[in-house]
C-alpha positions as CSV (number, residue, x, y, z in Angstrom):
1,X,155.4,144.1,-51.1
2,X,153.6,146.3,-48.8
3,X,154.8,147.5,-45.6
4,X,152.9,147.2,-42.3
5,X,153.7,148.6,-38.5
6,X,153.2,146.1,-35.5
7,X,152.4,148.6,-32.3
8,X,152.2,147.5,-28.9
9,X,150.9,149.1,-26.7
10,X,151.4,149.3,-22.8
11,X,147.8,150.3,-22.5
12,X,145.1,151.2,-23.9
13,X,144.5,147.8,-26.2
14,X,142.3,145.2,-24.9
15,X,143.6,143.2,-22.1
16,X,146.3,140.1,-23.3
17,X,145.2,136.7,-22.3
18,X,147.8,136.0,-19.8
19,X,147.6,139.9,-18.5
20,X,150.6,140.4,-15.8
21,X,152.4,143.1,-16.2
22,X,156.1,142.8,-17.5
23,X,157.5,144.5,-13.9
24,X,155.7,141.7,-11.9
25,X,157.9,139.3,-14.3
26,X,161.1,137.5,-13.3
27,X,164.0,138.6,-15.0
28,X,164.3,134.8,-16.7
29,X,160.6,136.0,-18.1
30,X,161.5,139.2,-19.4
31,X,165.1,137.2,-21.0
32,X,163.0,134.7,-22.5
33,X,160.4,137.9,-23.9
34,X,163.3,139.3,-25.5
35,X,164.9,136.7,-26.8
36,X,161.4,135.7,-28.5
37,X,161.2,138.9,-30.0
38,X,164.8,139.0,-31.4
39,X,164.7,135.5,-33.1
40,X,161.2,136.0,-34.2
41,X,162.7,139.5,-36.0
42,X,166.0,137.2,-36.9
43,X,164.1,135.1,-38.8
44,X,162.1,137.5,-40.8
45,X,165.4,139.2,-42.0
46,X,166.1,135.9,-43.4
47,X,162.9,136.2,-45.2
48,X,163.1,139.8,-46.3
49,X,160.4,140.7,-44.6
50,X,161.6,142.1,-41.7
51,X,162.3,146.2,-42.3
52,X,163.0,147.2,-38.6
53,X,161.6,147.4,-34.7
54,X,162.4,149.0,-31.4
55,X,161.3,148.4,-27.8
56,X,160.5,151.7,-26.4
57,X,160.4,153.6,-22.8
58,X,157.2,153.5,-20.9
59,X,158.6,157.4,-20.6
60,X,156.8,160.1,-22.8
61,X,155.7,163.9,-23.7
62,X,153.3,165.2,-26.5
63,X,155.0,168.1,-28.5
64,X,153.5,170.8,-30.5
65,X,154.2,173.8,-32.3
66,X,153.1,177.0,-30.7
67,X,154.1,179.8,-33.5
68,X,157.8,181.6,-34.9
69,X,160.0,182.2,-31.9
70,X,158.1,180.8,-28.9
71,X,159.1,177.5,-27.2
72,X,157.5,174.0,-28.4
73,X,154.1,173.3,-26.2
74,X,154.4,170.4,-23.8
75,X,151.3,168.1,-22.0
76,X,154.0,167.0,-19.2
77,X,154.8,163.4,-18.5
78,X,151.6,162.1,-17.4
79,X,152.3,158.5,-18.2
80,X,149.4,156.9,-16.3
81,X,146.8,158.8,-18.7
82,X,148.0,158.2,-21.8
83,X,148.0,155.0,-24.8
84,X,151.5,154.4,-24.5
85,X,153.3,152.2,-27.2
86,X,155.8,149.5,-25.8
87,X,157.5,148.8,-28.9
88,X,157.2,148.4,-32.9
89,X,157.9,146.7,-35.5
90,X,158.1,146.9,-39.7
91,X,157.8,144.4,-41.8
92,X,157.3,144.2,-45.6
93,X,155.3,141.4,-46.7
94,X,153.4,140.4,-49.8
95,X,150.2,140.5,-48.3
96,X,147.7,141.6,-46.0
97,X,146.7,138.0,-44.9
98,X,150.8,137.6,-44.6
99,X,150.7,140.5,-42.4
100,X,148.1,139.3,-40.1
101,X,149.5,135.7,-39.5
102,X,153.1,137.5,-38.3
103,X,150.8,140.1,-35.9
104,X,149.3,136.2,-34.7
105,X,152.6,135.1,-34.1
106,X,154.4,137.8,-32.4
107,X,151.1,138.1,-30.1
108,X,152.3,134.7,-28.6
109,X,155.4,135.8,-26.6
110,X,156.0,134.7,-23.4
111,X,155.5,136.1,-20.4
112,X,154.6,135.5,-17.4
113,X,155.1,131.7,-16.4
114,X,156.8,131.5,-19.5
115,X,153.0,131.5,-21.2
116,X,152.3,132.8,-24.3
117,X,150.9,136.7,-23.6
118,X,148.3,136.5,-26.8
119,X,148.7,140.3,-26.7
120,X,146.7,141.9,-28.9
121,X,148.9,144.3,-31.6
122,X,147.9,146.8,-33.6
123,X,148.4,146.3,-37.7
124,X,148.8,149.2,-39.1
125,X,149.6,149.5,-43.3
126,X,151.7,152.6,-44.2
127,X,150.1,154.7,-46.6
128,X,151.1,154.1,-50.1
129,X,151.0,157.2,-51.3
130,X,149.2,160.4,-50.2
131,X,145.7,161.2,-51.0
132,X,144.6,163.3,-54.7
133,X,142.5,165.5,-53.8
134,X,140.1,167.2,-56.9
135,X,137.7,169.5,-57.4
């Protein structure tokens, strides 16, 4: 089994086929999103495959160290300039082609006029194991 993250993204991935914007939704639209998402996830833990996922705020800062003693380094909460990541999700399939037909399905929930969005997702494989380096 191999484990893969599903990201999407606010912005900053090409546009969705049925492209309106989950605020210009009807609150029966964003229901019928989330319910989509939570029996789509439902049936994956029945399957084992499903590891965990999270809807996140469009809200965010970048962080950085800046040295012993001084206070973390901030860029602010400029929202409209970054890639921001609407949600995620982890599954744990057996393969890679697995892994793309779920990214497929989850792609096609609803939105706006109760169409399928066709989203596109990022498929991202964790990393196994880290890197040897040699000489």
């Amino acid at each position: 089994m191999a484990k893969y993250l599903l990201l999407k993204h606010y912005r900053g991935a090409p546009a969705a086929v049925n492209n309106v914007p989950m605020d210009k939704w009807t609150p029966e639209e964003v229901s019928a999103h989330i319910k989509y998402m939570k029996d789509f996830a439902a049936r994956l833990e029945e399957t084992g495959e499903f590891v965990d996922g999270q809807a996140l705020a469009p809200e965010g800062t970048f962080v950085r160290y800046d040295g012993e003693g001084r206070a973390p380094v901030t860029d602010g909460p400029f929202a409209e300039t970054k890639d921001l990541i609407a949600g995620w999700m982890v599954i744990d399939v057996d393969t890679y082609d697995r892994a793309l037909e779920l990214a497929g399905e989850l792609s096609a929930a609803p939105g706006a006029g109760g169409e399928p969005i066709h989203e596109w997702l990022e498929l991202r494989p964790f990393l196994g194991e880290a890197p040897t380096i040699t000489e």
